[in-house]
TIDORO-95445 format. One line per field, with one value per atom (N, C-alpha, C): residue number from 1; x negated, y, z; chain; atom name. Coordinates in Angstrom, 3 decimals, always signed. Layout:
N
num [NUM,...]
u [X,...]
v [Y,...]
w [Z,...]
chaine [A,...]
atome [CA,...]
This chain:
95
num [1,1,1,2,2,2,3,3,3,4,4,4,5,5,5,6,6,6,7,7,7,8,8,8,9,9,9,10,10,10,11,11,11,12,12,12,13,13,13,14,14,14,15,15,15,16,16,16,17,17,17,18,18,18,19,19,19,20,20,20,21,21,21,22,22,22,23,23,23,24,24,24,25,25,25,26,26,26,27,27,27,28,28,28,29,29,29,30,30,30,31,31,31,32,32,32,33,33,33,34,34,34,35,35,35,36,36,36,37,37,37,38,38,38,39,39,39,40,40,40,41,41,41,42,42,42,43,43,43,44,44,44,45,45,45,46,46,46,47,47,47,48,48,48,49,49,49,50,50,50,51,51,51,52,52,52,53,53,53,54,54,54,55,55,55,56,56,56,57,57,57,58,58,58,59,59,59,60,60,60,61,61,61,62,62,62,63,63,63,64,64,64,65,65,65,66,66,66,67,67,67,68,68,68,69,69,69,70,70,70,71,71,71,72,72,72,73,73,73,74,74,74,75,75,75,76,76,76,77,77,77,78,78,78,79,79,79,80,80,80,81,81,81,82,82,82,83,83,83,84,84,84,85,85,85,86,86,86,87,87,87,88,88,88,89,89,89,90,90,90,91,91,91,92,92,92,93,93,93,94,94,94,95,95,95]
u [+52.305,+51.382,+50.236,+49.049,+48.011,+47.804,+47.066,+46.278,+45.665,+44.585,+43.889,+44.758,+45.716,+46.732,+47.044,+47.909,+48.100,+47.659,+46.186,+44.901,+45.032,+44.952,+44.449,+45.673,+46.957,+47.948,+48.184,+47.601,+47.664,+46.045,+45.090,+43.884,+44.318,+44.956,+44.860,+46.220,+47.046,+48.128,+47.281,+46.219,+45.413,+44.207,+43.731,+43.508,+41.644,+40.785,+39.593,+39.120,+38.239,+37.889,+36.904,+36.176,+35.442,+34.678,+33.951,+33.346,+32.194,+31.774,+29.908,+29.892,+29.157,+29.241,+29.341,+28.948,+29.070,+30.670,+31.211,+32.495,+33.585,+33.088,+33.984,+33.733,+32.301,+32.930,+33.450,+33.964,+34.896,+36.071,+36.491,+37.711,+38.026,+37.026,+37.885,+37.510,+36.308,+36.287,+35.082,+34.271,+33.709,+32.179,+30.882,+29.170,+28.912,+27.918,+27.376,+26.416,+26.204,+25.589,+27.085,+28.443,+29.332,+29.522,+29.794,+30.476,+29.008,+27.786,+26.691,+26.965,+26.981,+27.430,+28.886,+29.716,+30.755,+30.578,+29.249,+28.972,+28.048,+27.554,+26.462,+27.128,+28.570,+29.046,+30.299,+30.274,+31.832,+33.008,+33.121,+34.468,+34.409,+33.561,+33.038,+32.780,+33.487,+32.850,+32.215,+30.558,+29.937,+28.917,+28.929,+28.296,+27.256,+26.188,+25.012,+24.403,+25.279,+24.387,+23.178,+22.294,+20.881,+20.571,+19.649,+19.390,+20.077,+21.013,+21.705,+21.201,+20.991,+20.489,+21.888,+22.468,+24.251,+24.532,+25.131,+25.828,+27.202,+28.032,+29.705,+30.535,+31.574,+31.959,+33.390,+34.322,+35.170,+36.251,+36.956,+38.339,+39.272,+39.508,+40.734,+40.080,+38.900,+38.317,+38.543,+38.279,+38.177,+39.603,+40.621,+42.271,+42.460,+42.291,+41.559,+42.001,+40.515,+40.063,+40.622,+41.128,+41.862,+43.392,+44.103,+45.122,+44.880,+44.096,+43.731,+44.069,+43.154,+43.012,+43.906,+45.023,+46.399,+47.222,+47.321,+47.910,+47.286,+46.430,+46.292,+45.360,+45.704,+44.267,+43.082,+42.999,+41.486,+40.301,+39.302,+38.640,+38.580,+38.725,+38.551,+36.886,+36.822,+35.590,+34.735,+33.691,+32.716,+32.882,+32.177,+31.919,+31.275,+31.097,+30.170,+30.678,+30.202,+30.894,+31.999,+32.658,+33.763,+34.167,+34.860,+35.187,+35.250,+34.476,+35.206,+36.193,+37.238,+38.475,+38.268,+39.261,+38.897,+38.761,+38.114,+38.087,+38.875,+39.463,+40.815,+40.468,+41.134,+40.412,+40.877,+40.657,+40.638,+41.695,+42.727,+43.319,+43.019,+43.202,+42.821,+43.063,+42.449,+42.448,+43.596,+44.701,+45.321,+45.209,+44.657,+44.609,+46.222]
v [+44.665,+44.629,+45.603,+45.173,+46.139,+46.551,+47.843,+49.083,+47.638,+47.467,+46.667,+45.971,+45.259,+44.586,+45.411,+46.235,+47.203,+47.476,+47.924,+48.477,+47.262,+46.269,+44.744,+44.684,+44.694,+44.856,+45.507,+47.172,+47.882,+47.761,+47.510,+47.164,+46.276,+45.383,+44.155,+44.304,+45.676,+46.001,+47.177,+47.426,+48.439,+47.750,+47.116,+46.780,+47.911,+46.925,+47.792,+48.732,+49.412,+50.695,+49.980,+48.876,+48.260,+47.351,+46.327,+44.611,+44.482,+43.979,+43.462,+42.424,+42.110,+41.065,+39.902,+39.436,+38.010,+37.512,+38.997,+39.240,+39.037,+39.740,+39.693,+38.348,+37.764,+36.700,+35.150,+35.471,+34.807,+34.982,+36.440,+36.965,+36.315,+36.546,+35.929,+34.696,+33.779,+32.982,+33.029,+34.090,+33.913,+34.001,+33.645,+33.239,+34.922,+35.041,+35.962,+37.087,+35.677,+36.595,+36.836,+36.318,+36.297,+37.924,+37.959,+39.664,+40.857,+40.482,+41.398,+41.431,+40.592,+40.910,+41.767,+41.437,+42.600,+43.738,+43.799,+45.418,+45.731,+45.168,+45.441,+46.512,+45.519,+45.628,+46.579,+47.100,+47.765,+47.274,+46.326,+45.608,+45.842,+45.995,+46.354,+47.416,+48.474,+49.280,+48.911,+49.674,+48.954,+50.399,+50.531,+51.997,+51.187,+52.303,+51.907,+53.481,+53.307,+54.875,+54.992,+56.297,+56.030,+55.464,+54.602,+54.192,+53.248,+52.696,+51.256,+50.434,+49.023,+47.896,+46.992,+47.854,+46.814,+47.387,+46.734,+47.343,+46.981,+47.783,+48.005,+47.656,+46.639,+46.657,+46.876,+48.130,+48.556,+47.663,+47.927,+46.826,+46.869,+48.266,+48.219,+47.881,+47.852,+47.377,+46.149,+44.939,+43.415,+43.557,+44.446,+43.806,+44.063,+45.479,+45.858,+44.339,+43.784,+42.694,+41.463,+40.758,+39.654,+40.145,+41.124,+41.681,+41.566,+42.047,+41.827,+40.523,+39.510,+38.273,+37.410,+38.195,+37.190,+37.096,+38.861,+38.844,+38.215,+37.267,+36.002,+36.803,+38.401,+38.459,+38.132,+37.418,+36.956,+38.084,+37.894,+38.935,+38.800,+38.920,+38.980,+38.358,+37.282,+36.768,+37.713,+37.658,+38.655,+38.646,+38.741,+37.982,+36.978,+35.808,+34.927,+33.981,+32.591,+31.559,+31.059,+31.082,+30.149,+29.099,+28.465,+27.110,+26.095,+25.012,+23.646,+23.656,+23.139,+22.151,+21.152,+20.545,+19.085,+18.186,+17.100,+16.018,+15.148,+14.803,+14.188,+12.390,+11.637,+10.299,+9.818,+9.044,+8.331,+7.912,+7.239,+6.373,+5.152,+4.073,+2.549,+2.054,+1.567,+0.638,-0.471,-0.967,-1.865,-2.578,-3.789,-5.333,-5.523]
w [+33.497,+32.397,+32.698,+32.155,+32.990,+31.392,+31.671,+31.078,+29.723,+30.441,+29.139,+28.427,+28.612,+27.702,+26.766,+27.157,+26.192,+25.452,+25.836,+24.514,+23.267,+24.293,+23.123,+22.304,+22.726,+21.923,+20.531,+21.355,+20.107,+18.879,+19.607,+18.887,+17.758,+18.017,+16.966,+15.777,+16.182,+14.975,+13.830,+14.145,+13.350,+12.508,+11.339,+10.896,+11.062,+10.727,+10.852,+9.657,+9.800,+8.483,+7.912,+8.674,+7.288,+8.513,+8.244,+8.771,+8.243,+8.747,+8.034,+7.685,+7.020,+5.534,+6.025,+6.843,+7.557,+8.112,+8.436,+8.552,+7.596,+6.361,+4.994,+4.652,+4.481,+4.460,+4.562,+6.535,+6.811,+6.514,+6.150,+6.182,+4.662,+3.721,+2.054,+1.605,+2.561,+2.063,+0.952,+0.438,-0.323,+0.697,-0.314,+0.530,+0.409,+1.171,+1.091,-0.400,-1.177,-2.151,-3.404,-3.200,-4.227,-3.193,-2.096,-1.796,-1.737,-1.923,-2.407,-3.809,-4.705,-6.395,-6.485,-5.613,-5.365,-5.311,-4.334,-3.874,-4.845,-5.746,-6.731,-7.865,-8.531,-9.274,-9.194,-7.853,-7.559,-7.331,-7.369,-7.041,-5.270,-4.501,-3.200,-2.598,-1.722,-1.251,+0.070,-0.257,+1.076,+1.608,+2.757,+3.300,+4.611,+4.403,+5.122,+5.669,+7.563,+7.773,+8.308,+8.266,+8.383,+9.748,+10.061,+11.294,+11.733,+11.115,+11.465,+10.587,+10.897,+9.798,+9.529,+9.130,+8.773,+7.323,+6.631,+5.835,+6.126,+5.948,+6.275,+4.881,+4.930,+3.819,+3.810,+3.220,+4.173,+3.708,+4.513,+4.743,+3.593,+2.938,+2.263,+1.355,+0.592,-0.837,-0.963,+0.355,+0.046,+0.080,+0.647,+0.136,-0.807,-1.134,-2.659,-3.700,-3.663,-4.711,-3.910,-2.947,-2.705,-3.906,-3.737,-4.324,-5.467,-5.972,-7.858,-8.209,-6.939,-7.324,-7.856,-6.754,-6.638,-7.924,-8.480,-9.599,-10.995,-10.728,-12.056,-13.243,-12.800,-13.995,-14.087,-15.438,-15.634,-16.617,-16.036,-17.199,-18.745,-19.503,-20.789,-21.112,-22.132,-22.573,-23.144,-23.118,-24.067,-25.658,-26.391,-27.614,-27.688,-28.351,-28.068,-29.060,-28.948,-30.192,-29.662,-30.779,-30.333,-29.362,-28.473,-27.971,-29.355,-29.533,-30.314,-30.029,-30.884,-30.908,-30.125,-29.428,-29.026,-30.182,-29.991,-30.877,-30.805,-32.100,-32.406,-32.612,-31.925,-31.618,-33.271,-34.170,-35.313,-35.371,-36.123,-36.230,-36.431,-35.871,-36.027,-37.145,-37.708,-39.379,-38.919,-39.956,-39.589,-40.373,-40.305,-41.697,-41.421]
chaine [A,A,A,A,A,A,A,A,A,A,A,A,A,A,A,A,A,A,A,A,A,A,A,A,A,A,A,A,A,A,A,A,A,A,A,A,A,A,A,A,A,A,A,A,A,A,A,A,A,A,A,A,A,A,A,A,A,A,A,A,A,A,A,A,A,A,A,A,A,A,A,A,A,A,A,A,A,A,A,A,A,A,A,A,A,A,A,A,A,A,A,A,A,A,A,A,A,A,A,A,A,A,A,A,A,A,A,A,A,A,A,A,A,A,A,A,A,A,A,A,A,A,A,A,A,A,A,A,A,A,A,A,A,A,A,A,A,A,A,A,A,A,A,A,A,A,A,A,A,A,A,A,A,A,A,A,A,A,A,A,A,A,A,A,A,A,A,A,A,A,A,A,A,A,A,A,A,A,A,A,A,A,A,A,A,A,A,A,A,A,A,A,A,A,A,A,A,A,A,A,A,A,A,A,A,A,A,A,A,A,A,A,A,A,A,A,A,A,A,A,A,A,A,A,A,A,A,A,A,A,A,A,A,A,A,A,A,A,A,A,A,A,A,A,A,A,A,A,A,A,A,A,A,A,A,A,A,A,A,A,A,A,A,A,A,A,A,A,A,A,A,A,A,A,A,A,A,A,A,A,A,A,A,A,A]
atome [N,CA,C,N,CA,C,N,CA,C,N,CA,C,N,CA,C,N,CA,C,N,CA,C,N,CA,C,N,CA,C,N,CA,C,N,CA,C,N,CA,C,N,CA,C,N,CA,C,N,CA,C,N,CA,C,N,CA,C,N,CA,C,N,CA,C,N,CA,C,N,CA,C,N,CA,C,N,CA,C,N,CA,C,N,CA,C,N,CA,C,N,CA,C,N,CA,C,N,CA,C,N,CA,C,N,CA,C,N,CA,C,N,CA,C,N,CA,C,N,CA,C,N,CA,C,N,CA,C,N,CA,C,N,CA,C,N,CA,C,N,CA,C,N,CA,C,N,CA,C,N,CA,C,N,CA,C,N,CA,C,N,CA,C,N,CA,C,N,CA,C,N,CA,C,N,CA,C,N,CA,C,N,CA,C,N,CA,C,N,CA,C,N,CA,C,N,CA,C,N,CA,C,N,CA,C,N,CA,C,N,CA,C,N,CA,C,N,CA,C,N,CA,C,N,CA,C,N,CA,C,N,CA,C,N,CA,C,N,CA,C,N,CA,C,N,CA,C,N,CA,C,N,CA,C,N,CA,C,N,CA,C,N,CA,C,N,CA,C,N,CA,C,N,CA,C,N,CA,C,N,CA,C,N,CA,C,N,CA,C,N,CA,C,N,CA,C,N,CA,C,N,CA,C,N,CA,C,N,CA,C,N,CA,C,N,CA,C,N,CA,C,N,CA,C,N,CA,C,N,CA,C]
């Protein structure tokens, strides 16, 4: 087994400290402006150091929010009007 194997071996059991957005998202599946409203809103941590044109969006935040996802919570509605009832079909007249 040579030297570089090894490296690649252990490279790929260490998960990265954070991916660039084009990266995240392939990784969740979501477009690019749904994981910028992430990072807008905080559900995203995303770091930008001076003199690089990347923004970094780090790794454990998108497991972070995939994890939230899973557990089925939904957000709570605002206030707003009600939903209608469905509409209830008539009963047919019978001669």
């Amino acid at each position: 087994m040579t030297h570089q194997t090894e490296l690649s071996r252990d490279h790929a059991a260490v998960p990265p400290l954070a991916v660039t957005v084009a990266r995240a998202c392939e990784l969740t599946g979501f477009g690019q402006t749904s994981i910028w409203a992430f990072i807008e809103d905080g559900r995203l941590t995303a770091v930008r150091l001076p003199g690089v044109r990347r923004t970094l969006v780090s790794f454990d935040s998108l497991r972070r929010l995939l994890e939230g996802a899973s557990t089925g919570a939904q957000p709570k509605r605002g206030p707003g009007r009600p939903r209608k009832a469905a509409a209830q079909p008539e009963a047919e007249a019978t001669l």
